[in-house]
C-alpha positions as CSV (number, residue, x, y, z in Angstrom):
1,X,-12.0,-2.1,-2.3
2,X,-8.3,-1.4,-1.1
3,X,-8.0,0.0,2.3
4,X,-4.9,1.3,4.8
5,X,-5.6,0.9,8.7
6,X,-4.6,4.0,10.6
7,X,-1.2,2.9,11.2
8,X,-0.6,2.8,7.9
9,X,-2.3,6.3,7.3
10,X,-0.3,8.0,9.8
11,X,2.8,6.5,8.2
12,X,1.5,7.8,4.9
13,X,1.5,11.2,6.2
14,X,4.7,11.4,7.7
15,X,6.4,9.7,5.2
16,X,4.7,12.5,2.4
17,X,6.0,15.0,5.4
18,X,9.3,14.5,5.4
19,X,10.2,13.7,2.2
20,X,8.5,16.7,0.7
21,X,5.5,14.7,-1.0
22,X,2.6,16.8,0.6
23,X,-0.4,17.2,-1.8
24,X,0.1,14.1,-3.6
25,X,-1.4,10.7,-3.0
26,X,-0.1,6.9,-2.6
27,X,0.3,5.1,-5.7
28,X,-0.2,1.1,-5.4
29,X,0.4,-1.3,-7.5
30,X,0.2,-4.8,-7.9
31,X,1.7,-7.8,-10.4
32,X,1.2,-11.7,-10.6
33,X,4.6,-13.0,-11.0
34,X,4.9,-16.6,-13.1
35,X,4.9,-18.5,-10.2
36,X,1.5,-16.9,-8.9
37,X,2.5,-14.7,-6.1
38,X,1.9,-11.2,-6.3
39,X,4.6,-8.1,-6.1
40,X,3.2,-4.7,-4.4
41,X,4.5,-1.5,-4.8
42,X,3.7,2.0,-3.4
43,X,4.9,5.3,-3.8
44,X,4.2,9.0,-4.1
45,X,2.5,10.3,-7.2
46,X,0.2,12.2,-9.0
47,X,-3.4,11.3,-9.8
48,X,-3.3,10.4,-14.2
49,X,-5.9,9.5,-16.6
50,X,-7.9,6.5,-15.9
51,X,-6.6,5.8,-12.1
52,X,-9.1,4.8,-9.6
53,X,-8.8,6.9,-6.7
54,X,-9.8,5.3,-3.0
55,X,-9.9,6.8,0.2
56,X,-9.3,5.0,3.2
57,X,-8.4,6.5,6.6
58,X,-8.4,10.3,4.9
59,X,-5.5,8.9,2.7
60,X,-6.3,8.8,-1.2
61,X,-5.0,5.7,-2.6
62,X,-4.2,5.4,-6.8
63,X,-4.7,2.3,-8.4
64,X,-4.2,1.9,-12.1
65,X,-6.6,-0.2,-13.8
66,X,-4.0,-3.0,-14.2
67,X,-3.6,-3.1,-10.4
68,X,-7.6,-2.8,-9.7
69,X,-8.3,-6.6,-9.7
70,X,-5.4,-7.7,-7.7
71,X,-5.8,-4.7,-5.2
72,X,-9.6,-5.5,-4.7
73,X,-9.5,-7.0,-0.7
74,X,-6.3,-6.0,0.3
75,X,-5.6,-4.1,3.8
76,X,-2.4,-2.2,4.0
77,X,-0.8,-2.4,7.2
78,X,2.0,-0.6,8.8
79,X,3.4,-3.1,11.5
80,X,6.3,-3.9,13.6
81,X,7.7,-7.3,11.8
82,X,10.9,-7.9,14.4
83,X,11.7,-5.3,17.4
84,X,12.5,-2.0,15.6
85,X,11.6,-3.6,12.0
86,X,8.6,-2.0,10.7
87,X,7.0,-2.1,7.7
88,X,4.4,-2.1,5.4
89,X,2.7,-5.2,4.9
90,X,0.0,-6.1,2.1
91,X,-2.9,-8.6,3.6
92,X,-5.7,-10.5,1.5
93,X,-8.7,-10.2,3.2
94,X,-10.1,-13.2,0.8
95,X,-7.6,-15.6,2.3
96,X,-7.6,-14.4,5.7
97,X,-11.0,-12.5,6.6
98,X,-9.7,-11.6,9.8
99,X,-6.7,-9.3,8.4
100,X,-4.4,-10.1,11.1
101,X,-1.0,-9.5,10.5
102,X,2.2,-11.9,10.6
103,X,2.3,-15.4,8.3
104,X,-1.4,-13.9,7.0
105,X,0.7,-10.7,5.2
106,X,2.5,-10.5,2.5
107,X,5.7,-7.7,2.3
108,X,5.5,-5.3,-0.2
109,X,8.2,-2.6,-1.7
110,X,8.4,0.7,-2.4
111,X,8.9,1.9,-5.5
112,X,5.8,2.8,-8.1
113,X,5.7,6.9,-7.9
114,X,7.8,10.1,-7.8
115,X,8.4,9.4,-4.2
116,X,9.8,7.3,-1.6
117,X,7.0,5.8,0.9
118,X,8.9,5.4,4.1
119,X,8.8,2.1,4.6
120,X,11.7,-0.4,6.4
């Protein structure tokens, strides 16, 4: 099961605060690219038809079944990359079981949803 830890929630509910996105949940997705890595995205959106809907840290996540597979152990993190760079950061917790950030996390973007996710 996906999870956020509370850095990343409080993010989450700023970022639905100020850009108007209250009542709706994060959106993530996920896609193996050819060369095996994976691409994350997360946004603002509705709940549809068939997603699976996680909560983690009183935020509801959306996963489309597509997604649900890639999205299984992953920790989204909300973390400070460089002084005054933060982001939100995708970690495997089945290639690093500790979930610590840096060289163990992999960027993700925003993008998948109605809505911008305040990230960068």
């Amino acid at each position: 099961m996906m999870t956020v830890t509370p850095q990343a929630a409080d993010q989450i509910r700023t970022a639905a605060g100020q850009s108007g996105a209250e009542g709706m949940h994060l959106r993530v997705a996920a896609k193996r690219l050819a060369d095996g890595s994976v691409n994350y995205g997360i946004g603002f959106d509705h709940e549809r038809e068939n997603d699976n809907a996680v909560e983690s840290q009183g935020v509801t996540l959306l996963i489309a079944p597509q997604s649900r597979d890639l999205l299984e152990n992953i920790i989204l993190d909300y973390v400070e990359l460089e002084p005054g760079d933060f982001q939100f950061i995708f970690i495997d917790r089945t290639e690093h079981p500790l979930g610590a950030a840096g060289d163990a996390a992999a960027k993700g973007g925003c993008g998948s949803g109605s809505g911008k996710c305040g990230c960068g």
